[in-house]
TITIFI-807890 format. One record per atom (N, C-alpha, C): residue number from 1; residue in three letters; atom name; x, y, z. Coordinates in steps of 0.2 Angstrom, whole numbers, always signed. Each point is the difference from the previous one (the first is absolute). Example, Ala and Ser with C-alpha at 12.3 -4.5 7.8 and 13.67 -1.06 7.14 Angstrom:
BEGIN
+-----+--------+-------+-------+-------+-------+
: num : residu : atome :    c1 :    c2 :    c3 :
+-----+--------+-------+-------+-------+-------+
:   1 :    ALA :     N :   +66 :   -28 :   +39 :
:   1 :    ALA :    CA :    -4 :    +6 :    +0 :
:   1 :    ALA :     C :    +4 :    +6 :    +0 :
:   2 :    SER :     N :    -2 :    +5 :    -4 :
:   2 :    SER :    CA :    +4 :    +6 :    +1 :
:   2 :    SER :     C :    -4 :    +5 :    +3 :
+-----+--------+-------+-------+-------+-------+
***
This chain:
BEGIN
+-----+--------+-------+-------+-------+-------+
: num : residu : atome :    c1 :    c2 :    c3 :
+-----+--------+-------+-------+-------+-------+
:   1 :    UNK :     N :    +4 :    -6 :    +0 :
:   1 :    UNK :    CA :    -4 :    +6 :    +0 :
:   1 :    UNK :     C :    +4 :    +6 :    +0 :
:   2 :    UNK :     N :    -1 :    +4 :    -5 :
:   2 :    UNK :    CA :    +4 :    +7 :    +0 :
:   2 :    UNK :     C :    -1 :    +5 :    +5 :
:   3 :    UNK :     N :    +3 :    +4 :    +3 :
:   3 :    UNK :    CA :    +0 :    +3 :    +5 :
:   3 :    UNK :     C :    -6 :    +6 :    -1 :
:   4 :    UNK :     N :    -1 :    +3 :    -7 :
:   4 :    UNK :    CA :    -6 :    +3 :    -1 :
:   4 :    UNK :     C :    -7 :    -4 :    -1 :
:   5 :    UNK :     N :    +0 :    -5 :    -2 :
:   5 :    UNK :    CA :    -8 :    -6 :    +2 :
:   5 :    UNK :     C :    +2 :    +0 :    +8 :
:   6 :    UNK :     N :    +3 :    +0 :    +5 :
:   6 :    UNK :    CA :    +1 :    -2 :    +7 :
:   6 :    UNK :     C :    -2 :    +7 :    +3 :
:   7 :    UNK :     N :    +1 :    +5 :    -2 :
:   7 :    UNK :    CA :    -2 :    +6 :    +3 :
:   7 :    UNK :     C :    -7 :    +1 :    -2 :
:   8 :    UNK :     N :    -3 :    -1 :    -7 :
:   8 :    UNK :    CA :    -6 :    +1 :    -1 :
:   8 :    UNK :     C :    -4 :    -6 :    +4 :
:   9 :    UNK :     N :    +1 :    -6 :    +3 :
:   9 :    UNK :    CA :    -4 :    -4 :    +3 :
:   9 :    UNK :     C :    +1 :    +2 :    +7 :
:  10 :    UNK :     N :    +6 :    +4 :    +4 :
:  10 :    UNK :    CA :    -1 :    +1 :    +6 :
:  10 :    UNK :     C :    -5 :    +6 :    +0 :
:  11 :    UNK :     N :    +0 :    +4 :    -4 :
:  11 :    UNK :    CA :    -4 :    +7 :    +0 :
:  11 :    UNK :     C :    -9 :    -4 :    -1 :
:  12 :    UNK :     N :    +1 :    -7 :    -2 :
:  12 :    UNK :    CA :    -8 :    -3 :    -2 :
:  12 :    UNK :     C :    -3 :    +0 :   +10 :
:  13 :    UNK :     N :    +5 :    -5 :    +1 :
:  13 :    UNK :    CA :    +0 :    -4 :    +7 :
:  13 :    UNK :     C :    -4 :    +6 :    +5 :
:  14 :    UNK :     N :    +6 :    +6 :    -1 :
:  14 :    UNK :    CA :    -3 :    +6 :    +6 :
:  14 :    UNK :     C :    -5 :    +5 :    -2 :
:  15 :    UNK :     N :    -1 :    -1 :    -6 :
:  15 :    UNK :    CA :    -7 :    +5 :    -1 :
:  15 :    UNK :     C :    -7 :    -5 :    -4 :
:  16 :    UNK :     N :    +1 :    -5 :    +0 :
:  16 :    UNK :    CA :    -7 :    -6 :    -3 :
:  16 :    UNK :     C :    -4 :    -1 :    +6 :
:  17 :    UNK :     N :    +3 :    -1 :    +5 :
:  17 :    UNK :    CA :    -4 :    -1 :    +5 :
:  17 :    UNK :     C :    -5 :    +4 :    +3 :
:  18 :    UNK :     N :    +1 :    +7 :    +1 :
:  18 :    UNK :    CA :    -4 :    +4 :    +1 :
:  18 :    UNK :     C :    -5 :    +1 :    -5 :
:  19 :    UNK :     N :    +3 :    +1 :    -5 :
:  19 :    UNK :    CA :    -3 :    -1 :    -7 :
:  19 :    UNK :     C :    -7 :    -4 :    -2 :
:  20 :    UNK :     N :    +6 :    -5 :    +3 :
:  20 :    UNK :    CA :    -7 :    -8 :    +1 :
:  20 :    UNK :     C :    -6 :    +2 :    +3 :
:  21 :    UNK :     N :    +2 :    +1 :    +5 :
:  21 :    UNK :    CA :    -4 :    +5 :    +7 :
:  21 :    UNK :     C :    -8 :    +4 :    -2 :
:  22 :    UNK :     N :    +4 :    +4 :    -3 :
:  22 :    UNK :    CA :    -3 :    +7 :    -3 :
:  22 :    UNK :     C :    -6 :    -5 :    -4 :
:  23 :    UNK :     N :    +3 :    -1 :    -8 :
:  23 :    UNK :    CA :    -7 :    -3 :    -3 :
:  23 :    UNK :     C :    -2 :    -3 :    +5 :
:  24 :    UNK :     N :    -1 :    -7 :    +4 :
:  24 :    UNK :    CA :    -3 :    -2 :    +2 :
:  24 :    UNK :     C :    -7 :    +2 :    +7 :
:  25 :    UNK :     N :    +3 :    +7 :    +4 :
:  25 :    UNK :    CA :    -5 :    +4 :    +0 :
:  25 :    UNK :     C :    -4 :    +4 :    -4 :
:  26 :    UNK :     N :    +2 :    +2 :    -5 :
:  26 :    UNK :    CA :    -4 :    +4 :    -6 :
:  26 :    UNK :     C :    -5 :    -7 :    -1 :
:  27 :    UNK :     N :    +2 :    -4 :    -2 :
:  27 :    UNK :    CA :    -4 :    -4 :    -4 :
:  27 :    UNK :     C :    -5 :    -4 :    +6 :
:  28 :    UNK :     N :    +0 :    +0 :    +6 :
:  28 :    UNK :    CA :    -4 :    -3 :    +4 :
:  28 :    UNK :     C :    -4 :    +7 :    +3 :
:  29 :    UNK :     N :    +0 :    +6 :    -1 :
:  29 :    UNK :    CA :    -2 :    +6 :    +1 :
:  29 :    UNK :     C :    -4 :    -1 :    -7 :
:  30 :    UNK :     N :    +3 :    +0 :    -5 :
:  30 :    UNK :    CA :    -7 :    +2 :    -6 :
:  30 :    UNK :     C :    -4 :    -7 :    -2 :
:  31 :    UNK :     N :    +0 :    -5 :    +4 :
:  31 :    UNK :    CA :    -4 :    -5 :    +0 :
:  31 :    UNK :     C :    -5 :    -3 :    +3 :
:  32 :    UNK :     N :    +1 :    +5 :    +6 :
:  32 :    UNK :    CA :    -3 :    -2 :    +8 :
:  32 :    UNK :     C :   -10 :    +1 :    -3 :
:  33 :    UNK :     N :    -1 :    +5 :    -4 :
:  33 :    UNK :    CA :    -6 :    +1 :    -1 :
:  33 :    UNK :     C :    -2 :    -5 :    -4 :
:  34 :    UNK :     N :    +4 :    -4 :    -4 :
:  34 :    UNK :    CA :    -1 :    -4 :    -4 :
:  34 :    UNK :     C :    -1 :    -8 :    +4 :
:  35 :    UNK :     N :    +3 :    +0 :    +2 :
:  35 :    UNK :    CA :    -2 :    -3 :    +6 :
:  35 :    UNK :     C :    -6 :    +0 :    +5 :
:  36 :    UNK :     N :    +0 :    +5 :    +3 :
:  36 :    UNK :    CA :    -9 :    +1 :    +1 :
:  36 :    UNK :     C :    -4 :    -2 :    -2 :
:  37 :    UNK :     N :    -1 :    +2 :    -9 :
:  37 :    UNK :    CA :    -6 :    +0 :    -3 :
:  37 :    UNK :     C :    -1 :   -10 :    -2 :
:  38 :    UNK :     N :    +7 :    -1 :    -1 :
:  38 :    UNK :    CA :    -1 :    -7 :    -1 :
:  38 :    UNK :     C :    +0 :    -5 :    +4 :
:  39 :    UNK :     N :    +1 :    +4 :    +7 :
:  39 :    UNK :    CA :    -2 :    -5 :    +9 :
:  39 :    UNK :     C :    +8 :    -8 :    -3 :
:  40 :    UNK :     N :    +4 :    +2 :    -4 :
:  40 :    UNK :    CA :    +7 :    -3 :    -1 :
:  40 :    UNK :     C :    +5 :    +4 :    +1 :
:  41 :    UNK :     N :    +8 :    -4 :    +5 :
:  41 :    UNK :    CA :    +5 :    +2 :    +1 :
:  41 :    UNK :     C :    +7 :    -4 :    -4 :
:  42 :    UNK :     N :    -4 :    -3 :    -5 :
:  42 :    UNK :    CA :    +6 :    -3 :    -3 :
:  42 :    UNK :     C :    +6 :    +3 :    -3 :
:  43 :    UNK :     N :    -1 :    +5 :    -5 :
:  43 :    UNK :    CA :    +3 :    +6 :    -3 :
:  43 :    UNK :     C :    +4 :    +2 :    +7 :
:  44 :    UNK :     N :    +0 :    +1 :    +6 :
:  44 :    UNK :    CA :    +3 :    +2 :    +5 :
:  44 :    UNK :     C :    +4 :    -4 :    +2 :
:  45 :    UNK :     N :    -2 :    -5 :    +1 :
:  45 :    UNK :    CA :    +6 :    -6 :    +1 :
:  45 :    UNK :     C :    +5 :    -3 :    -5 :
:  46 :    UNK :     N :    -3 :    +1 :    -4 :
:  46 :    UNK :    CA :    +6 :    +1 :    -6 :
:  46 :    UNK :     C :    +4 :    +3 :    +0 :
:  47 :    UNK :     N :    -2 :    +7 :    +0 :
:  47 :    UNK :    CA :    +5 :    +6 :    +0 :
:  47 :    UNK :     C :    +5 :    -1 :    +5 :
:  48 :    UNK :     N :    -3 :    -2 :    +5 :
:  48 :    UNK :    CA :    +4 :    -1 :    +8 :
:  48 :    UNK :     C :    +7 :    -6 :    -1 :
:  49 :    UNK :     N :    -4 :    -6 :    -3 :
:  49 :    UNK :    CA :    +3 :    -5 :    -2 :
:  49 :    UNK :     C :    +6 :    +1 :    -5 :
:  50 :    UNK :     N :    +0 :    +5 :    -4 :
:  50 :    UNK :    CA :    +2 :    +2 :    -7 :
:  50 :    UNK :     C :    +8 :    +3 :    +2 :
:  51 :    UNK :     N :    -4 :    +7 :    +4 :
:  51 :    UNK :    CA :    +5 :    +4 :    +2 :
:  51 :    UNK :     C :    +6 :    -6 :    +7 :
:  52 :    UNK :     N :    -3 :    -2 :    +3 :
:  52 :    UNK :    CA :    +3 :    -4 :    +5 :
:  52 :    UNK :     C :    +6 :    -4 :    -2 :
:  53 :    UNK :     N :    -3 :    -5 :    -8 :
:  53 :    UNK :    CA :    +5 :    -2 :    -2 :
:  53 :    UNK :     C :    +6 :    +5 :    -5 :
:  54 :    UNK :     N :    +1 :    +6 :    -1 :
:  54 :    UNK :    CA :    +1 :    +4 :    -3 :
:  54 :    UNK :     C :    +5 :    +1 :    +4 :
:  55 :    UNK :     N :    -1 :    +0 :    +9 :
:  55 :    UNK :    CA :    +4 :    +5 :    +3 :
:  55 :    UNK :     C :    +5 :    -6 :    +3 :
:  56 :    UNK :     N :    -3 :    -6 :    +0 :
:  56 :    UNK :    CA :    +5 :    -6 :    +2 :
:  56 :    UNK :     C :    +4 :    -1 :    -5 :
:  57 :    UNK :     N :    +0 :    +1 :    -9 :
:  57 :    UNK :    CA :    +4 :    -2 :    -5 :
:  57 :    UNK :     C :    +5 :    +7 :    +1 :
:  58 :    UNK :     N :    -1 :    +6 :    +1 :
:  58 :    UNK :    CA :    +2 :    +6 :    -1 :
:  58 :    UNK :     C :    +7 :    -5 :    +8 :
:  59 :    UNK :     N :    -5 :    -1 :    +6 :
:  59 :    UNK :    CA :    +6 :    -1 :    +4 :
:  59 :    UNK :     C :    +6 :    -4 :    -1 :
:  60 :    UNK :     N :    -3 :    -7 :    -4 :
:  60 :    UNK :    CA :    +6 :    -4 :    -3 :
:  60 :    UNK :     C :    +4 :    +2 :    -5 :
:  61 :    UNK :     N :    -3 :    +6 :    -3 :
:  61 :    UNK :    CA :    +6 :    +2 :    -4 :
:  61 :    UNK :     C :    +4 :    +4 :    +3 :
:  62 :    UNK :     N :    -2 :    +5 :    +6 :
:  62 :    UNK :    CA :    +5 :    +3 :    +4 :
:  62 :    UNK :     C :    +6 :    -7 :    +4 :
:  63 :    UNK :     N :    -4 :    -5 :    +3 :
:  63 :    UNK :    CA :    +5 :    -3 :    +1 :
:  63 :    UNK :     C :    +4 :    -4 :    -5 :
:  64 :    UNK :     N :    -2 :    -1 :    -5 :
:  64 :    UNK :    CA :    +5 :    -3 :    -7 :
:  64 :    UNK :     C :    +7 :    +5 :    +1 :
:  65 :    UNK :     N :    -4 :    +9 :    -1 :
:  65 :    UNK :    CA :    +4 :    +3 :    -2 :
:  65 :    UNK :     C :    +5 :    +1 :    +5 :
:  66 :    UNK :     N :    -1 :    -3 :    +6 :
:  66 :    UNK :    CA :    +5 :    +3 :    +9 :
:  66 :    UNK :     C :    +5 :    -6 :    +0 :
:  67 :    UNK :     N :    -5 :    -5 :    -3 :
:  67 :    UNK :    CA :    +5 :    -7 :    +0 :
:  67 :    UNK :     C :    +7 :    +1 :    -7 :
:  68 :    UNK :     N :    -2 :    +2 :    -5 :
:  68 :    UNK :    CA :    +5 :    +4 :    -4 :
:  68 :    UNK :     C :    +5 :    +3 :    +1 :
:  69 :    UNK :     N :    +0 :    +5 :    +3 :
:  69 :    UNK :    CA :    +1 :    +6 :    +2 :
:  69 :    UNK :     C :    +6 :    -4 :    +6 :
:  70 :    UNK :     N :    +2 :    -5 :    +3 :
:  70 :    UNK :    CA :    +2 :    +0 :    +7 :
:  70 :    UNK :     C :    -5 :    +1 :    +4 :
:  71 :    UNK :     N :    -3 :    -6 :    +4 :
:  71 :    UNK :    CA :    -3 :    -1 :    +6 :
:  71 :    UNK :     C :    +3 :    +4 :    +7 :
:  72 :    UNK :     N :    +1 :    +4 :    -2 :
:  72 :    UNK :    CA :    +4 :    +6 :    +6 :
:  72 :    UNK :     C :    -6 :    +8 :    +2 :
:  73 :    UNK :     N :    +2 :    +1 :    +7 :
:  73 :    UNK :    CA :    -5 :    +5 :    -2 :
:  73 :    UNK :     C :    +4 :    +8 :    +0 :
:  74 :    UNK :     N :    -4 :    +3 :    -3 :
:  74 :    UNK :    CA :    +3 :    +7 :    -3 :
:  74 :    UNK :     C :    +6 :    +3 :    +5 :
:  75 :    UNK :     N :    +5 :    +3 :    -2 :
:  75 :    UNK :    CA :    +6 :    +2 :    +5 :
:  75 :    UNK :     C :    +2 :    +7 :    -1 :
:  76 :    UNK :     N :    +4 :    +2 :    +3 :
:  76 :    UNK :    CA :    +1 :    +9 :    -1 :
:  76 :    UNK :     C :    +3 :    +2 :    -7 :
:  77 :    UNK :     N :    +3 :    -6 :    -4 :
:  77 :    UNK :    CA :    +5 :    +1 :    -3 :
:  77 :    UNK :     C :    -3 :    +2 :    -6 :
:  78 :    UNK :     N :    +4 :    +5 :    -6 :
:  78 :    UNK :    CA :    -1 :    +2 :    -4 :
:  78 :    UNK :     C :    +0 :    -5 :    -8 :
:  79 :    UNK :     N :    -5 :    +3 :    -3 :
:  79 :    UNK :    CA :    -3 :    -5 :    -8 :
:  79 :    UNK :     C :    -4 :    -1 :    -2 :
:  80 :    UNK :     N :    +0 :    -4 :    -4 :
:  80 :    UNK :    CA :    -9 :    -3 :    -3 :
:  80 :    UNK :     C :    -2 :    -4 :    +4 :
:  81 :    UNK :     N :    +5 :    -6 :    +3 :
:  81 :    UNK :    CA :    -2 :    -7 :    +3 :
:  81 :    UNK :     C :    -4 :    +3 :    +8 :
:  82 :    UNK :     N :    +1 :    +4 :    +4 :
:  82 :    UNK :    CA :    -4 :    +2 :    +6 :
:  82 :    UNK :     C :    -7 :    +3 :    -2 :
:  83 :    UNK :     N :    -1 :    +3 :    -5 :
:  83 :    UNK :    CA :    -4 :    +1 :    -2 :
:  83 :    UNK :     C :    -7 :    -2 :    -3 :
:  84 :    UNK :     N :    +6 :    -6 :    -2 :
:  84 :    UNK :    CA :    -6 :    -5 :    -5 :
:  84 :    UNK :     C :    -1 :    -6 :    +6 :
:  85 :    UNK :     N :    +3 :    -1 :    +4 :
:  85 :    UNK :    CA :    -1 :    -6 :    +6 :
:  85 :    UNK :     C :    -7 :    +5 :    +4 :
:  86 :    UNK :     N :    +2 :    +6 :    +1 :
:  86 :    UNK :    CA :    -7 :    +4 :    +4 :
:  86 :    UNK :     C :    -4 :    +0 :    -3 :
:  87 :    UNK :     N :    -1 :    +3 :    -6 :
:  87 :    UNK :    CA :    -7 :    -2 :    -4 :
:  87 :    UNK :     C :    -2 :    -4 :    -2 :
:  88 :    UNK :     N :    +5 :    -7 :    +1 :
:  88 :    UNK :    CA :    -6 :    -8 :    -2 :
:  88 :    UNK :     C :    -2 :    +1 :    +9 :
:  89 :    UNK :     N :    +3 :    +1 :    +6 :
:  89 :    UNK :    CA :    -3 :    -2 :    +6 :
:  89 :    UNK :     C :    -5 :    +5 :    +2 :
:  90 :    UNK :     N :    +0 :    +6 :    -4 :
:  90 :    UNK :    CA :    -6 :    +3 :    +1 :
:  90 :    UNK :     C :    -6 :    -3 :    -3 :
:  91 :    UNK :     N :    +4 :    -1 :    -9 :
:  91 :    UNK :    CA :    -9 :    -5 :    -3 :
:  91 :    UNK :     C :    -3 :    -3 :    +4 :
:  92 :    UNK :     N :    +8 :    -4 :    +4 :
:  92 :    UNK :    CA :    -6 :    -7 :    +4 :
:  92 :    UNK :     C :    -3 :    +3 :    +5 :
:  93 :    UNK :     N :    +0 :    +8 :    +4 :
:  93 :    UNK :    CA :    -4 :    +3 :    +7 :
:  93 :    UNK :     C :    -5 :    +0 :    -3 :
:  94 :    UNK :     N :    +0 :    +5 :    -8 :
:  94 :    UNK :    CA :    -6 :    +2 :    -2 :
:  94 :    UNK :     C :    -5 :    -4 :    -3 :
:  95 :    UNK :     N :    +3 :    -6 :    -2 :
:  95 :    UNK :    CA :    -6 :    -7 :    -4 :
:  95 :    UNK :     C :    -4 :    -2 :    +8 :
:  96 :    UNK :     N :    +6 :    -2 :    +4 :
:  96 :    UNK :    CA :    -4 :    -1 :    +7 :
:  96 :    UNK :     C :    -3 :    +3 :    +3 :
:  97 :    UNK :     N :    -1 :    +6 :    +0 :
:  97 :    UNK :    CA :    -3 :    +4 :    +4 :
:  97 :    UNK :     C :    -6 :    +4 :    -3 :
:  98 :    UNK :     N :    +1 :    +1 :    -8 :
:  98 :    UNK :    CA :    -8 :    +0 :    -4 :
:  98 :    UNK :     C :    -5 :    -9 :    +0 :
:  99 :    UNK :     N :    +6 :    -4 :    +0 :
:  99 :    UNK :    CA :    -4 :    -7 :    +0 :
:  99 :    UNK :     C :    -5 :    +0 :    +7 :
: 100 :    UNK :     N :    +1 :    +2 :    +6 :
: 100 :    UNK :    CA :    -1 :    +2 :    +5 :
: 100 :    UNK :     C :    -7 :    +4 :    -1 :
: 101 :    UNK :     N :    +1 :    +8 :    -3 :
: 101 :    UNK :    CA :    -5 :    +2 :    -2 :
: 101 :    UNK :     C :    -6 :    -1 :    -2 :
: 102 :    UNK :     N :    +2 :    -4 :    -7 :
: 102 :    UNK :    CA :    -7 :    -6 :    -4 :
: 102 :    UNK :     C :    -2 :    -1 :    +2 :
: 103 :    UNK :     N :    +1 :    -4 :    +7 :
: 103 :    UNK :    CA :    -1 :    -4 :    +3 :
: 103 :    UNK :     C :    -6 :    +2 :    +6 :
: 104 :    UNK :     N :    +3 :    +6 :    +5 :
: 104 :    UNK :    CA :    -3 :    +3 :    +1 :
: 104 :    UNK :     C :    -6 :    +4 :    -1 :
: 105 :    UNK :     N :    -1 :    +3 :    -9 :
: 105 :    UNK :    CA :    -2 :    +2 :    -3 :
: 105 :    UNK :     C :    -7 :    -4 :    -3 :
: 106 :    UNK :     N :    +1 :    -7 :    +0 :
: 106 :    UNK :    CA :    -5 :    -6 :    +0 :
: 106 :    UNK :     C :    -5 :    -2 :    +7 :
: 107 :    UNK :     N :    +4 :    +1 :    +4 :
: 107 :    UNK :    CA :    -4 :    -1 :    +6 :
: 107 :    UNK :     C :    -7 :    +2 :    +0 :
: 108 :    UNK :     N :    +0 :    +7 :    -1 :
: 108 :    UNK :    CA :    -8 :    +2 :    +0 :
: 108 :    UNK :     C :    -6 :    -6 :    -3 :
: 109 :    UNK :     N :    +4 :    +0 :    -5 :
: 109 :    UNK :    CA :    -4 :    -1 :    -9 :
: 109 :    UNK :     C :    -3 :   -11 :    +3 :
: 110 :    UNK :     N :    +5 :    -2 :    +3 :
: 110 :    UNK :    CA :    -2 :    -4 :    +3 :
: 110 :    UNK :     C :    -3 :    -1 :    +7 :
: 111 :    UNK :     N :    -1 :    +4 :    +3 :
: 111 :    UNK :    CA :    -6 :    +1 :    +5 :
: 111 :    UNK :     C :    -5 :    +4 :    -1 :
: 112 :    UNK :     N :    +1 :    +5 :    -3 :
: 112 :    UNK :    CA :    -6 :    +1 :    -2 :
: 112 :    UNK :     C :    -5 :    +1 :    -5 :
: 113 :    UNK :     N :    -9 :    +2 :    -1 :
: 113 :    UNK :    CA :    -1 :    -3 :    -7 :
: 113 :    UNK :     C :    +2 :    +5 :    -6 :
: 114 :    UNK :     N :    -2 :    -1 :    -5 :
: 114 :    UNK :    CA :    +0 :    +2 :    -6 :
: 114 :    UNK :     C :    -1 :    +7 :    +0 :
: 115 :    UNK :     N :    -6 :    +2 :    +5 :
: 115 :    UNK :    CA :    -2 :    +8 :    +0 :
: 115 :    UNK :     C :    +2 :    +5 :    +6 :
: 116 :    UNK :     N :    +2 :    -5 :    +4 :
: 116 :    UNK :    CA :    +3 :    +4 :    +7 :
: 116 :    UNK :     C :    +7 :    +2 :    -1 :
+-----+--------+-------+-------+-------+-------+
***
């Protein structure tokens, strides 16, 4: 992998996940009425489902790319290689921590009904 494919997937890693995020509330926002009307939450559990596995693949590639990188964690010293080891190990806070969110962000939609 060339060092410019490797900078463009760690810049994937650290900003897809919020990303992820984002559509996934837009689109469970403009679908909640649709939902109502048809007393179904399936289109919600999907998106839930969708985005969830979105942010798990987004985290495997932050760890592909930490495991490349030297399984080491970021150090004071000066270069590409500290910075590209912190940006895979942030992907992986970020995939983990919007995966969390989804996650979170489902809860309702599964306790409560279609119009509440």
């Amino acid at each position: 992998m060339t060092d410019t494919r490797r900078d463009l997937w760690l810049w994937t890693v650290v900003l897809a996940p919020p990303i992820a995020w984002l559509c996934s509330f837009e689109a469970v926002f403009a679908l909640a009425p649709w939902a109502c009307t048809f007393q179904t939450k399936v289109a919600l559990y999907l998106i839930f489902l969708c985005t969830l596995l979105v942010e798990l693949s987004i985290g495997a590639l932050a760890w592909r790319l930490w495991k490349t990188t030297g399984r080491e964690w970021a150090t004071h010293a000066e270069g590409s290689l500290p910075r590209k080891r912190f940006m895979a190990i942030g992907g992986l806070v970020f995939s983990a921590g919007f995966a969390l969110v989804v996650v979170a962000q489902a809860i309702p939609s599964l306790v409560l009904g279609a119009c509440e």
